[in-house]
C-alpha positions in Angstrom: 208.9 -54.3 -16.3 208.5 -57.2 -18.5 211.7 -58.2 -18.1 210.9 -58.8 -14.6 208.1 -60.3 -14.8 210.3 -62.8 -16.8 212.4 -62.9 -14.6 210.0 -63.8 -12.0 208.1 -66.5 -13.8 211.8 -68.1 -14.9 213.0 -68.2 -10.8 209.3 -69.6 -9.7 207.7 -72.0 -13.1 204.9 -72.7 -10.8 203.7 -68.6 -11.0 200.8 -67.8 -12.6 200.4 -64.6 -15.0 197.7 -63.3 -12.5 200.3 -64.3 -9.6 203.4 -62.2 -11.6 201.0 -59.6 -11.4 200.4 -59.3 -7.9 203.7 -59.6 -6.9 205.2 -56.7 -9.6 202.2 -54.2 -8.2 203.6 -55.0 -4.7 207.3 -54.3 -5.8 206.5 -51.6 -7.9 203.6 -50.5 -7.7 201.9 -51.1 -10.5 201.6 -54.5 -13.0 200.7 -54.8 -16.4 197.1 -56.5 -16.9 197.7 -60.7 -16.4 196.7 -61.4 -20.0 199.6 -58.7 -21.4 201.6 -61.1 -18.8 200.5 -64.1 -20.4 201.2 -63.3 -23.8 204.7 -62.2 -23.2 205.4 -65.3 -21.1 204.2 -67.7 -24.1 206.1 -65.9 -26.8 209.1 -66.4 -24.4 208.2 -70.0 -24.0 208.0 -70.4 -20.7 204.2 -71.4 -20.3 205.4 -74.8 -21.8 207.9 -75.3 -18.5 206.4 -77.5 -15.9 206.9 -76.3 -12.3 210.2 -77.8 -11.5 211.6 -76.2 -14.4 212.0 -79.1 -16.7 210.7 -79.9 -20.1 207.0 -81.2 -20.2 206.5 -84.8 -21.1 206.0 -85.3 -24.5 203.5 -88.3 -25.7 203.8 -90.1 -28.5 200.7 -91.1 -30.4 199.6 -95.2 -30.0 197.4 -97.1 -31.7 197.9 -101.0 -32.2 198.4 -102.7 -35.0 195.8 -105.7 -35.7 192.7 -106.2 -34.0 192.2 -107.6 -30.6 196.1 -107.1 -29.8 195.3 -104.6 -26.9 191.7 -103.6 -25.0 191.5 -100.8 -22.9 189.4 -101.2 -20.2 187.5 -98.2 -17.6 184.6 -97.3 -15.6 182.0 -94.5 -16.4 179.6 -93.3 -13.3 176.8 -92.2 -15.4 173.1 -91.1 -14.0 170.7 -92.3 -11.0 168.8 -95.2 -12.1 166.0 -96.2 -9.6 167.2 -94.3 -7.0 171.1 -95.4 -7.2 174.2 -94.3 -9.2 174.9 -96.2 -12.4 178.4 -97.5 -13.2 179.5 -98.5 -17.0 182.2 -101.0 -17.2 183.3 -101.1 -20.4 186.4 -102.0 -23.0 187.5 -100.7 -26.6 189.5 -102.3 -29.1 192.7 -100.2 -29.4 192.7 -100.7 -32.5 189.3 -100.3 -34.5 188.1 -98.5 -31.2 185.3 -101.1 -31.2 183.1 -101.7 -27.7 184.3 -105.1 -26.9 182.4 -105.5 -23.6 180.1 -103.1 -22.4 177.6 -103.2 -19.2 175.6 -101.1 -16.8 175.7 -102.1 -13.3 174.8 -100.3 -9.5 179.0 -101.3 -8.5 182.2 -101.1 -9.4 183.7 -104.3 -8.0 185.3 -107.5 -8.9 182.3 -109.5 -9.9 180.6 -106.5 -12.2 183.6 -106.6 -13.8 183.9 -110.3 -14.3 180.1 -110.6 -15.4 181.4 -107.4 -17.6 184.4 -109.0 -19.4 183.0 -112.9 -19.6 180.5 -112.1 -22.1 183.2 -109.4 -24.3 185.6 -112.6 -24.1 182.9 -114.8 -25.2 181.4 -112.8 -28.2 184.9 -111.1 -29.5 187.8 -113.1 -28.3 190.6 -112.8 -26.4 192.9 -109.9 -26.8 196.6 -110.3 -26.2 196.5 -107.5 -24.0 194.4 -105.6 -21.6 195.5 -102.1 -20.4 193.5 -100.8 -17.5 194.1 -98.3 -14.4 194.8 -99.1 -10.9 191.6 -99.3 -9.5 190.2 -102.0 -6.8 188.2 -104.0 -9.2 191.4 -103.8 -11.9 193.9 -105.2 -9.1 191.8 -107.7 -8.2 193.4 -111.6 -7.5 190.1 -112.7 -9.8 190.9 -110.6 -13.0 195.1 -112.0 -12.7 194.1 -115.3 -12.5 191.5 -114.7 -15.3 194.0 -113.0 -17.4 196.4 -115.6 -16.4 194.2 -118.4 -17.7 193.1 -117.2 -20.9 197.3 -116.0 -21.7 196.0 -112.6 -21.7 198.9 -109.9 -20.4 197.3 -107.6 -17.8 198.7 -103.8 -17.7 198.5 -100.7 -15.4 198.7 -97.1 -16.3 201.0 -95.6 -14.5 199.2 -93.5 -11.5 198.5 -89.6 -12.3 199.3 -90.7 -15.7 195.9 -90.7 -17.8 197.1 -90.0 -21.4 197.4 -94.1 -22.1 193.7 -93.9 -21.8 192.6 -91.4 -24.0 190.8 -93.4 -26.6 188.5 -94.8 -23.9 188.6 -91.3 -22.6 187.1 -89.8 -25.4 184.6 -92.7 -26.3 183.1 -92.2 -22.7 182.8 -88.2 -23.7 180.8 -89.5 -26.5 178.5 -92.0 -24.4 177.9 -88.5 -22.3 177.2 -86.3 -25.0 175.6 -88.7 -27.5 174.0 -91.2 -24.8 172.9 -89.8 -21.6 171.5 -86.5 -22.1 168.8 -88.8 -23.8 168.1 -90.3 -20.4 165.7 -89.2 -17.9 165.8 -91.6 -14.8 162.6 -93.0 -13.7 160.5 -92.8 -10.3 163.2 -92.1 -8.0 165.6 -91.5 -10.6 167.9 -88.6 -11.0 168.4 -88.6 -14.9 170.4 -88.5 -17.0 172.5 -84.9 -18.6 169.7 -84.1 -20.6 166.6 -81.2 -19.5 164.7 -82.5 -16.3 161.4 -84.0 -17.6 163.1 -84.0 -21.8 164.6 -87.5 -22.9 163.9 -90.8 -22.7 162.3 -92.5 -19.2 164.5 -95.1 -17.6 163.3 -97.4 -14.8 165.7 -100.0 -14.3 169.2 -101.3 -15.4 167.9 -104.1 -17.5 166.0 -101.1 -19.5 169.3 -99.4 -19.5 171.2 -102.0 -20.9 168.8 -102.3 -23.6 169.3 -98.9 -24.6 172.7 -98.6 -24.3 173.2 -102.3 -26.4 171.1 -100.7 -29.4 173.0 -97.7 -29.6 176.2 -98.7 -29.4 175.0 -101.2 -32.7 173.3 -98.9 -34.6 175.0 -95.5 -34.2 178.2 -96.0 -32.6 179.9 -99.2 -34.5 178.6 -97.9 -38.0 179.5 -94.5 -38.1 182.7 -93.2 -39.3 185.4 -93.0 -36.9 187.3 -89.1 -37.6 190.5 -90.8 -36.5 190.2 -94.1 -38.3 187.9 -92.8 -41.1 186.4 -96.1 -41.0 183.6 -97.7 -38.9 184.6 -98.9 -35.9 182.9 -102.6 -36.4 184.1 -103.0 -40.0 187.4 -102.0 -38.8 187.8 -104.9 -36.2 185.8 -107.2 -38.4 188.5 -106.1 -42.2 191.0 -109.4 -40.7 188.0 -111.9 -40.2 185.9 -112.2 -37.4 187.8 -113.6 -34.6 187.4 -117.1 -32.9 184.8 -117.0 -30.0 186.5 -118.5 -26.5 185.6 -121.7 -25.4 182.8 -121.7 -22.8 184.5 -124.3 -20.8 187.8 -122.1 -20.7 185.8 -119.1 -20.0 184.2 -121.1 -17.1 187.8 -121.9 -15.5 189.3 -118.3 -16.2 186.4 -116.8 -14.5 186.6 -119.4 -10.9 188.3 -117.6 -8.3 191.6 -119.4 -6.0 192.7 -119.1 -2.7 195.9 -120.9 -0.8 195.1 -122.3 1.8 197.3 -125.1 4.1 196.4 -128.3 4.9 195.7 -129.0 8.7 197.0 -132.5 10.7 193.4 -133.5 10.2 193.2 -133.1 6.5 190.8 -129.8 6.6 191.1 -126.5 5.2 189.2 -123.7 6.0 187.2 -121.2 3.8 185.5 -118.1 4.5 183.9 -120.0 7.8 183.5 -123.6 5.9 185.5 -126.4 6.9 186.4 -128.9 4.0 187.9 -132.5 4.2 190.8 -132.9 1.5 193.0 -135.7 1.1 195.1 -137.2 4.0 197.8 -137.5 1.6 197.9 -133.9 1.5 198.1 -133.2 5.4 200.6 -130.2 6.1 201.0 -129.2 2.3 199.8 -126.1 0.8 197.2 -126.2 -1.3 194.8 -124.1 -4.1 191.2 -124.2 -3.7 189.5 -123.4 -7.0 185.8 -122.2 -7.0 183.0 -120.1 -8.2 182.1 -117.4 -6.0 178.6 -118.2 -6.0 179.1 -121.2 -5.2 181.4 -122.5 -2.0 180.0 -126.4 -2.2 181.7 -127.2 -5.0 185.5 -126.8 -4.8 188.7 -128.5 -6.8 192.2 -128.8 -4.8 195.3 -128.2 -7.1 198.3 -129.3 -5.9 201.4 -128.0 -7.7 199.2 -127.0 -10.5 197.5 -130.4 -10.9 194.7 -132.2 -9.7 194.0 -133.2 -5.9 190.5 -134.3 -6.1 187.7 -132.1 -4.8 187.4 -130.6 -1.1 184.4 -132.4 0.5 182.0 -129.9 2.6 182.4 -131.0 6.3 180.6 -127.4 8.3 179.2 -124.7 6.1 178.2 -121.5 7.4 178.3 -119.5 4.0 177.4 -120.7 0.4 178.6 -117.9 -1.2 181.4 -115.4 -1.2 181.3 -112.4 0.6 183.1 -110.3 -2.4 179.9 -112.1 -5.1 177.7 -109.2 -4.6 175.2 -109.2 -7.8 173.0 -106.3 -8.5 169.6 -106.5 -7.0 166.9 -107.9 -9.7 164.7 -105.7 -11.8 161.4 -104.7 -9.6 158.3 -106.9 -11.0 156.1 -105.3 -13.8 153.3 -104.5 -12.1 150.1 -106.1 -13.0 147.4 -103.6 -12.7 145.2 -105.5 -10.3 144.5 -103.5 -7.0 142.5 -106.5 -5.2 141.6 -104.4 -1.9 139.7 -101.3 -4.1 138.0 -104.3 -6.3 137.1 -105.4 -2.8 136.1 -102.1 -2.3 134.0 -102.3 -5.5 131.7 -105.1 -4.6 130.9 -103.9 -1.2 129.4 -100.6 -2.7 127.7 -102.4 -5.3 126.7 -104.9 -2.8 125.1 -101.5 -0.9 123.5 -100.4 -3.4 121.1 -103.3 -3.7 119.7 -102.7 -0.2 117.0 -100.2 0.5 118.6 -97.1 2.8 116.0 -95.0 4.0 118.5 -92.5 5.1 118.6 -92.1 1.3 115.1 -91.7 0.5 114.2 -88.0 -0.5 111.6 -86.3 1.7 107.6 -87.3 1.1 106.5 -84.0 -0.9 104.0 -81.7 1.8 100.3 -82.4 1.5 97.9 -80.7 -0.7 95.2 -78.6 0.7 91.9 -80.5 1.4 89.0 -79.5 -1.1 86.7 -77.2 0.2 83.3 -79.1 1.7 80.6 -80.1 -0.7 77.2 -78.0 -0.1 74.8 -80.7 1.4 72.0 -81.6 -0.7 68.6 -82.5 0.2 69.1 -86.0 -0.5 71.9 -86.1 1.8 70.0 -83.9 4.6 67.2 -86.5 4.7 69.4 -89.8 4.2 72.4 -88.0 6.2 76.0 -88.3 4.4 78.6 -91.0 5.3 81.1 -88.9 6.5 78.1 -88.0 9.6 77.9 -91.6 11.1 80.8 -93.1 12.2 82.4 -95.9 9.8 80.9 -99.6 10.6 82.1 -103.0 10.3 80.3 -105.9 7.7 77.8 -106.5 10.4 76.8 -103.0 10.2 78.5 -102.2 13.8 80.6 -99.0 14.5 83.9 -99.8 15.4 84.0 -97.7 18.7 81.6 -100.6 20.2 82.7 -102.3 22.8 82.5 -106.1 23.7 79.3 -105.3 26.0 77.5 -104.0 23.2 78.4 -106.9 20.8 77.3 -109.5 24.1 73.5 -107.3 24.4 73.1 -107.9 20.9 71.6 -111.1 20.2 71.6 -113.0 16.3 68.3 -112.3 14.9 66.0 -115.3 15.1 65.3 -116.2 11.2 61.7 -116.8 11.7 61.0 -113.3 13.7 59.9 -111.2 11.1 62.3 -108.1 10.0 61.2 -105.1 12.5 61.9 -103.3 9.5 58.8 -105.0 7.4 56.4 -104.8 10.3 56.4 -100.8 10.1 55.5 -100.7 6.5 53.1 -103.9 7.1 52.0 -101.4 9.8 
């Protein structure tokens, strides 16, 4: 039976153990287990066939030889940050498996990766080589004239071919493991590998960057590499530390080019601008050099020397369509909410004001006192509260204007009526 199954593994490479099995149980009606299968098949050798049959590929091991003679260059799609995906663009020294450029961005496009590489060019110099894969932003015209420029020689992996990327490979396994299950994304965020709510909050890219910057220096580049056995830093640093590029060849490398010919009238055309070139250069074809950010300032080359500049004659667009930059960090807060201090000084401003739909209730009345017993004074004089209450001039106010008109101002001289019934 195991013969057989051999037998049909040899005929068919691309058979599983599990699929030997099936087939066997319906030929015979019953199959040893697939791991008895398996075993057999590798002490046979044939698990190391591919499925046509042949040998597998064998890879040899690569490393290069000096500092700065190769970087190898990918992209990492790490966690949400503010609501979008984060891409890392970065590139490793073959040799000393130093981060030569590293940066965290929203895309994956030509100008991430030209704002990616300018500053690893300007800080570690120019390697001879750059080995990449064949994605849109590594194909790009701006990266082969860049290359191009600084004498750098540009590479592609072969496609479905992986294995000339494996130090990069394994350096973005660590930046998972060691790196990003440390991040929690922020308000809107989705995180990073680490326990929802556990790790370090992240708002931004900017914050992200700063993270990602201070670990790469103090934990990555120090620590013992277990292929190297030396610090990845010191290893690229042993030579000498390598000559910074030139800012001003940096600033050609990184302007983009376009051919364009020259019309009857001495124009060329540009992403919807119209320029005015040279009349000399009517019907020849021409290279327009310029920084994507900038279509207003462009140089003509004319068989790889100077033409003078294109002159602006109609512009619709002052920037490229491809110079897409990330959006800006969102504003720190300030802490001032001017409507509810608003708010504030209206109910203070209240509260200075008398509201009598406020006021508590007036407590109930107490019962009167019981009446006094009269005395014999007040029987013969008679008490206040038995005449009715009178005015200064000893009238009661219930009197009426006739009464006050009969009443006539006693005469000074009459005697008081009141002294002639004693005199009496």
């Amino acid at each position: 039976m195991l013969e057989l199954a051999a037998a049909l593994k040899t005929e068919a490479p691309g058979r599983t153990a599990a699929q030997v099995a099936v087939v066997l149980a319906a030929h015979a009606g019953w199959a040893p287990s697939p791991r008895t299968l398996q075993r057999h098949f590798a002490a046979l050798g044939l698990n190391r066939r591919r499925p046509d049959g042949g040998a597998p590929a064998v890879f040899g091991r690569f490393e290069a030889d000096r500092p700065n003679a190769r970087w190898v260059g990918d992209a990492l799609h790490g966690p949400h940050i503010g609501g979008r995906k984060a891409i890392l663009i970065a590139f490793l020294d073959d040799h000393s498996r130093a981060v030569m450029a590293a940066r965290w961005g929203y895309a994956e496009n030509a100008v991430a990766l030209r704002e990616t590489l300018r500053d690893g060019l300007a800080a570690r110099g120019c390697p001879a080589q750059c080995y990449v894969d064949n994605g849109s932003m590594f194909i790009d015209a701006g990266l082969r004239r860049a290359c191009a420029v600084l004498g750098i020689k540009l590479t592609h992996s072969q496609p479905g071919k992986p294995a000339g990327r494996g130090k990069i490979e394994r350096f973005f396994r660590t930046v998972r493991d060691q790196f990003l299950v440390e991040i929690t994304g922020g308000a809107g965020g989705g995180g990073g590998e680490g326990a929802e709510g556990a790790g370090t909050v992240v708002g931004g890219l900017a914050e992200l960057n700063a993270l990602f910057t201070a670990w790469v220096s103090q934990v990555y580049h120090p620590r013992v590499h277990s292929e190297t056995q030396m610090a990845p830093l010191a290893r690229f640093l042993a030579p000498g530390p390598p000559a910074p590029t030139p800012a001003e060849l940096l600033r050609e490398a990184f302007r983009w080019a376009q051919w364009r010919t020259v019309t009857k009238t001495a124009t060329v055309s540009l992403h919807g601008n119209i320029y005015e070139v040279d009349p000399a250069l009517a019907g020849a074809r021409v290279e327009l050099v310029f920084d994507p950010f900038d279509l207003t300032d462009i140089d003509v080359r004319h068989h790889g020397r100077a033409a003078g500049r294109a002159v602006p004659h109609q512009i619709g667009h002052h920037v490229h369509r491809k110079a897409v930059t990330d959006p800006p960090p969102a504003p720190t807060p300030t802490g001032i909410d001017y409507l509810r201090l608003v708010e504030d000084r209206h109910t203070r401003s209240l509260g200075e004001r008398l509201h009598y739909a406020q006021l508590a209730d007036p407590p109930p009345p107490a019962d009167p006192p019981p009446p006094a017993e009269p005395t014999v004074a007040s029987q013969a004089a008679g008490t206040s509260s038995d005449r009715p209450a009178t005015d200064g001039d000893g009238m009661i106010y219930s009197a009426d204007l006739l009464t006050l008109a009969d009443r006539a101002d006693p005469d000074p001289a009459d005697p008081d009526p009141a002294d002639s019934e004693e005199t009496r």
